[in-house]
C-alpha positions as CSV (number, residue, x, y, z in Angstrom):
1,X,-50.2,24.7,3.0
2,X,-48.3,22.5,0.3
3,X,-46.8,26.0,-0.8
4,X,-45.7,27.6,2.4
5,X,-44.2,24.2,3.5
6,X,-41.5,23.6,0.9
7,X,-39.7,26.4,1.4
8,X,-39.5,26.3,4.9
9,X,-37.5,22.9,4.5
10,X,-35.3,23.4,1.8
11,X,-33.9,26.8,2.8
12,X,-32.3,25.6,6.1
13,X,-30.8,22.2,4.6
14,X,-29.0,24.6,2.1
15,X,-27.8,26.9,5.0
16,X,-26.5,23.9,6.6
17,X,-24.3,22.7,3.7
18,X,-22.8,25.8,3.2
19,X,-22.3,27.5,6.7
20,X,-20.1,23.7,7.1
21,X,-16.6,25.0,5.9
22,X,-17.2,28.4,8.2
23,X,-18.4,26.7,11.0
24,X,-15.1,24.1,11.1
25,X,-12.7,27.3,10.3
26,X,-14.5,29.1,13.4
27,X,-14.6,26.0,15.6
28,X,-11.6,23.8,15.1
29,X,-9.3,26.6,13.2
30,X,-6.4,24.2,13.7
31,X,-7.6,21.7,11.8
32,X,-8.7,23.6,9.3
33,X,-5.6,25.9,9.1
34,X,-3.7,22.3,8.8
35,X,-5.5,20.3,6.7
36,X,-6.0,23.2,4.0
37,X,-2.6,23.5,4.1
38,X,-1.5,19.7,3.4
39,X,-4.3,19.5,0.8
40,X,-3.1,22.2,-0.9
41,X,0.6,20.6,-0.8
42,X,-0.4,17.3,-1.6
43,X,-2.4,18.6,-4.8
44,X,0.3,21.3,-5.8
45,X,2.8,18.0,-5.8
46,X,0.8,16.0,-7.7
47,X,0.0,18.8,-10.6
48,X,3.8,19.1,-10.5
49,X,4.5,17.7,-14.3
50,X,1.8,20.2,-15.4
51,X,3.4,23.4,-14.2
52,X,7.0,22.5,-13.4
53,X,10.1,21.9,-15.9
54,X,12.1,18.8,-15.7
55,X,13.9,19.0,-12.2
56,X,16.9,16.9,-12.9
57,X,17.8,19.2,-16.6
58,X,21.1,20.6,-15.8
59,X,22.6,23.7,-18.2
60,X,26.2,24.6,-17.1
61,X,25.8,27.9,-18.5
62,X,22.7,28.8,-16.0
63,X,24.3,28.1,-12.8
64,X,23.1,30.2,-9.6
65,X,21.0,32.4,-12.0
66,X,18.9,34.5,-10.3
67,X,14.8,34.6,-10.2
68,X,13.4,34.8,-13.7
69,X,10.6,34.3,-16.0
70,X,11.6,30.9,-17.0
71,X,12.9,29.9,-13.6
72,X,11.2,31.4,-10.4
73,X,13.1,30.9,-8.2
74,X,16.6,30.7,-9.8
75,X,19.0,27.9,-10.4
76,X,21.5,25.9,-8.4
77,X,24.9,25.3,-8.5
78,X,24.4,22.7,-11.9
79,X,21.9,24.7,-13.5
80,X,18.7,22.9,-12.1
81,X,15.5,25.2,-12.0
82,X,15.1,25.3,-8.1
83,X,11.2,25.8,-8.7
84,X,11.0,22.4,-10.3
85,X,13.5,20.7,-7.3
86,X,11.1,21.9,-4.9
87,X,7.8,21.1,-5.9
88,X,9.2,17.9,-6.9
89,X,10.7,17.1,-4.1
90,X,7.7,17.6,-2.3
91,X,6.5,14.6,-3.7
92,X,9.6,12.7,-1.8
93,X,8.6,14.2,1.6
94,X,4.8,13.5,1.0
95,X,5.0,9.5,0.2
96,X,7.8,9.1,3.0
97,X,5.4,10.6,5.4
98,X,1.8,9.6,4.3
99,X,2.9,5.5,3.9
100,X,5.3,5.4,6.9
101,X,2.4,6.8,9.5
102,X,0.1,4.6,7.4
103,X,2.3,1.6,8.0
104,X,3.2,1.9,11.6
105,X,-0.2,2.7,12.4
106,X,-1.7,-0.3,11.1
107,X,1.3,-2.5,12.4
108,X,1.0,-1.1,15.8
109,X,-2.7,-1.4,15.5
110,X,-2.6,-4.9,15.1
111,X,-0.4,-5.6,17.5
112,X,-1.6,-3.7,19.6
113,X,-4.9,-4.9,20.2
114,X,-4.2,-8.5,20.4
115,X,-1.7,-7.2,23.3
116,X,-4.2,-5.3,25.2
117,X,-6.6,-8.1,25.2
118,X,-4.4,-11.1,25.3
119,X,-2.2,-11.4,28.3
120,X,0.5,-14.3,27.5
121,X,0.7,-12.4,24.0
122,X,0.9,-9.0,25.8
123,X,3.8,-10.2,28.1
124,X,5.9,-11.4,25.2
125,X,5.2,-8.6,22.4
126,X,6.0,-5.8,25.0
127,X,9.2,-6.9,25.8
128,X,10.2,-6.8,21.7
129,X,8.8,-3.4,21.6
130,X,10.8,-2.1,24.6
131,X,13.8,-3.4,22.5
132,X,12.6,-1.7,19.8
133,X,12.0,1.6,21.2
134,X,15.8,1.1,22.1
135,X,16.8,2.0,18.7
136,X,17.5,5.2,17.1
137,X,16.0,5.6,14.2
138,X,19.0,7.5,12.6
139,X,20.9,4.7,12.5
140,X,18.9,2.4,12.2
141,X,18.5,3.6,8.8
142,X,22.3,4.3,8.5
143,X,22.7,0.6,8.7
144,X,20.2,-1.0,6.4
145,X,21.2,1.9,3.3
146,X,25.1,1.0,4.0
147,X,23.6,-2.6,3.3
148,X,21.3,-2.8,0.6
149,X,21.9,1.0,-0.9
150,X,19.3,4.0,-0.9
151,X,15.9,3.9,-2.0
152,X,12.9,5.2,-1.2
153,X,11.4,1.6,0.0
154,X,14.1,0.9,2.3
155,X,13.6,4.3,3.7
156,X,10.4,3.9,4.9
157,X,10.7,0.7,6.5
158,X,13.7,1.8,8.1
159,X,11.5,4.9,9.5
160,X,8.3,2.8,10.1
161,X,10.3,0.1,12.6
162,X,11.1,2.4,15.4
163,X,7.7,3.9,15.0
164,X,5.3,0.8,15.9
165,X,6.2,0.8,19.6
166,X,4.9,4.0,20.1
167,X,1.6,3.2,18.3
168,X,1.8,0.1,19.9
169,X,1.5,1.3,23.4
170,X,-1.3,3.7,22.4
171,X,-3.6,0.4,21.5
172,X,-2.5,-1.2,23.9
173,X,-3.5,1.6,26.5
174,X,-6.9,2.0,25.1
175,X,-8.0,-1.8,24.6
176,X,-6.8,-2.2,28.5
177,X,-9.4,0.5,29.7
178,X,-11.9,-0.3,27.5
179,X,-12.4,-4.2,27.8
180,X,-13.2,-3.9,31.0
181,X,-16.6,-1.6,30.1
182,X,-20.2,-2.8,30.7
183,X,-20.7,-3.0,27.0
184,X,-18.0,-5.2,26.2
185,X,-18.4,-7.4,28.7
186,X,-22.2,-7.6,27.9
187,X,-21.0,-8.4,24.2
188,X,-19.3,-11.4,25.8
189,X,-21.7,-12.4,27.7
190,X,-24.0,-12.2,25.0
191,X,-22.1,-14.9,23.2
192,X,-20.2,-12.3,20.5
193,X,-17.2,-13.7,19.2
194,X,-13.7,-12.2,19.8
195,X,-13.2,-10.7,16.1
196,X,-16.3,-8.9,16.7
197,X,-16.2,-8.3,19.7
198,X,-12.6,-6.7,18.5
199,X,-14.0,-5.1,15.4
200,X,-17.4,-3.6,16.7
201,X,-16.4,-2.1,20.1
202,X,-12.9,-2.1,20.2
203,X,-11.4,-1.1,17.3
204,X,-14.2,2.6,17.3
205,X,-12.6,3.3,20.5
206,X,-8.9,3.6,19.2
207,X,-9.4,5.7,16.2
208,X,-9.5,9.1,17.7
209,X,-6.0,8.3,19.4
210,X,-4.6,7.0,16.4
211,X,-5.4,9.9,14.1
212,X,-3.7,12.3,16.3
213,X,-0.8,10.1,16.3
214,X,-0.5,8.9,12.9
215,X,-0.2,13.0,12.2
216,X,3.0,12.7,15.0
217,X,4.6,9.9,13.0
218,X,3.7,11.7,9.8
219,X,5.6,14.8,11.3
220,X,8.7,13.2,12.5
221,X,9.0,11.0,9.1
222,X,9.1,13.7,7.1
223,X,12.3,15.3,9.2
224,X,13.7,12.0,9.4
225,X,14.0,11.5,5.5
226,X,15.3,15.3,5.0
227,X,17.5,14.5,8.0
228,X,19.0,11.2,6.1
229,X,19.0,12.9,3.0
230,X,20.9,15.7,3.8
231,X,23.4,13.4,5.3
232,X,23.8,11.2,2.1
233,X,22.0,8.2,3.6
234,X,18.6,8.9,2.3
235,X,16.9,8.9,-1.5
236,X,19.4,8.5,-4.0
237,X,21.1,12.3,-5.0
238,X,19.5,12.2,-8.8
239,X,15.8,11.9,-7.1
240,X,15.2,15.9,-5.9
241,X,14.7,16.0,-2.5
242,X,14.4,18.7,0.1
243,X,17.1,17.1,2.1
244,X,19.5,16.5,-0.9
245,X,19.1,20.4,-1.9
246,X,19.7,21.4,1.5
247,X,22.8,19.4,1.3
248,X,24.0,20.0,-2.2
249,X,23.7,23.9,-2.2
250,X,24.2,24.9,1.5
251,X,28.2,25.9,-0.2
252,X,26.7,28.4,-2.0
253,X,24.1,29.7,0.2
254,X,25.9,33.3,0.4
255,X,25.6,33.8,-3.8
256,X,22.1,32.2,-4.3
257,X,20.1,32.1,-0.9
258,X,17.3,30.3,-2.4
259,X,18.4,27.2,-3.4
260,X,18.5,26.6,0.8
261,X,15.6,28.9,2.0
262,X,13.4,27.4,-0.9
263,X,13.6,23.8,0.5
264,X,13.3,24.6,4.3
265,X,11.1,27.0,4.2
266,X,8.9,24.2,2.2
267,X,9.6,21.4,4.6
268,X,9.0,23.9,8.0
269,X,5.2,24.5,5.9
270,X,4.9,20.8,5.8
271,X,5.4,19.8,9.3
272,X,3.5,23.0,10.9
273,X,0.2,21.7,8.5
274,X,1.0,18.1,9.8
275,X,1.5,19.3,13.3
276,X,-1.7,22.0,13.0
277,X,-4.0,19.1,11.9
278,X,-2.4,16.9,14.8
279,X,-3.0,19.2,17.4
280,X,-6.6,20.0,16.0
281,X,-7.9,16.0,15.9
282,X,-6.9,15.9,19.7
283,X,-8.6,18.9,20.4
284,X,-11.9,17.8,18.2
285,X,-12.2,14.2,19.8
286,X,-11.4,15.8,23.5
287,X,-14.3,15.7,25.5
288,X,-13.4,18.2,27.9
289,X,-12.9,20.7,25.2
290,X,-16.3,20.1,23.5
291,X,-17.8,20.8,27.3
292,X,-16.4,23.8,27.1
293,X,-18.5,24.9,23.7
């Protein structure tokens, strides 16, 4: 008996742990198709300095070379290794993304639920956030660079501003339909206090809705910062940037085509994975599409 029983229960918890990559690729391809993507951006940026030459070199005498050994995918119009720009500048696009969804997620998380479950507070804070919502983000960061210069810090906040109404509204949303549920009001009555009452059966509830948009402010960050870059308002030009290579070699596009395609075809990738995995969350935490299964 001892014998016959151990195999019987270790052979189906190893077919568990490894039929758990298929069975998310087969169920949920979008979030697999997404996520493997940005993973596999996010680790090819970071191993950068181990593959990549120095991105901001220039060698007058290799401008607009074409694909070689040394450089793969040519040079620009100063002799920079576009390769190098690229992967480097995916580093740019990455940390303007990743910290400004990070950033208004949390803001508008906090605000968010004390808005949904405090009324004087909610009445006031809306009203800010309608202003808010008022301003383009464009030039919103337009105006702070032209005062304090470019930089990456000033960048993200400038992104992350106009992006906490929206999350904002999300809380809000949620925490109004859910205080009202038997189990919150029995945490109440049970004498819970309002941070836990906030913490334990609140706060669970939101999650879903803010992963799905945290990967829509992620999306639109990135554009925003190639956007501002491109237009000179963004990271400063010696920093590679897919924006600032757009920008600085769209002159010469007809003589070395991949000093452009490089760059967007890079930044498309990145928002399709951010925009995959967005789309996936919502349909992994939708009930109605798990009834379907």
């Amino acid at each position: 008996m001892t014998l016959l029983s151990a195999p019987v229960e270790t052979i189906p918890t190893r077919r568990l742990r490894l039929s758990g990559v298929p069975r998310l690729a087969r169920r949920h391809p979008l979030v697999f198709v997404g996520g493997s993507l940005l993973a596999l951006l996010i680790i090819l940026a970071l191993a950068a300095p181990l593959y990549a030459r120095d991105p901001v070199s220039m060698d007058p005498f290799e401008r607009l070379k074409p694909p070689s050994a040394d450089m793969w995918l040519g040079s620009d119009n100063l002799g920079r290794d576009v390769f190098a720009r690229t992967v480097f500048g995916a580093r740019i696009s990455l940390v303007v993304g990743l910290t400004s969804a990070a950033s208004a997620v949390m803001c508008g998380l906090l605000i968010g639920i004390i808005a949904g479950y405090n009324r004087r507070f909610d009445s006031i804070v809306m009203r800010v956030m309608d202003g808010l919502m008022s301003i383009p983000t464009i030039l919103l960061a337009i105006a702070l660079i032209s005062l304090t210069g470019p930089g990456i810090s000033i960048l993200i906040f400038a992104i992350t501003i106009p992006e906490i109404p929206s999350v904002t509204r999300l809380v809000r949303s949620v925490v109004l339909s859910v205080r009202e549920r038997p189990y919150v009001e029995a945490a109440i009555c049970g004498g819970a206090r309002l941070p836990k009452v906030l913490w334990r059966h609140i706060l669970p509830s939101t999650i879903p809705a803010l992963m799905v948009q945290s990967a829509s402010v992620c999306a639109s960050a990135i554009l925003t910062e190639a956007g501002l870059s491109f237009l000179g308002v963004g990271v400063p030009p010696e920093i590679p940037s897919w924006g600032n290579m757009i920008a600085s070699s769209r002159l010469y596009l007809g003589v070395a085509p991949l000093t452009v395609f490089a760059p967007g075809m890079c930044l498309a990738i990145t928002v399709l994975a951010v925009n995959l995995l967005g789309d996936g969350l919502r349909d992994l935490f939708d009930p109605r599409s798990k009834r379907r299964r």
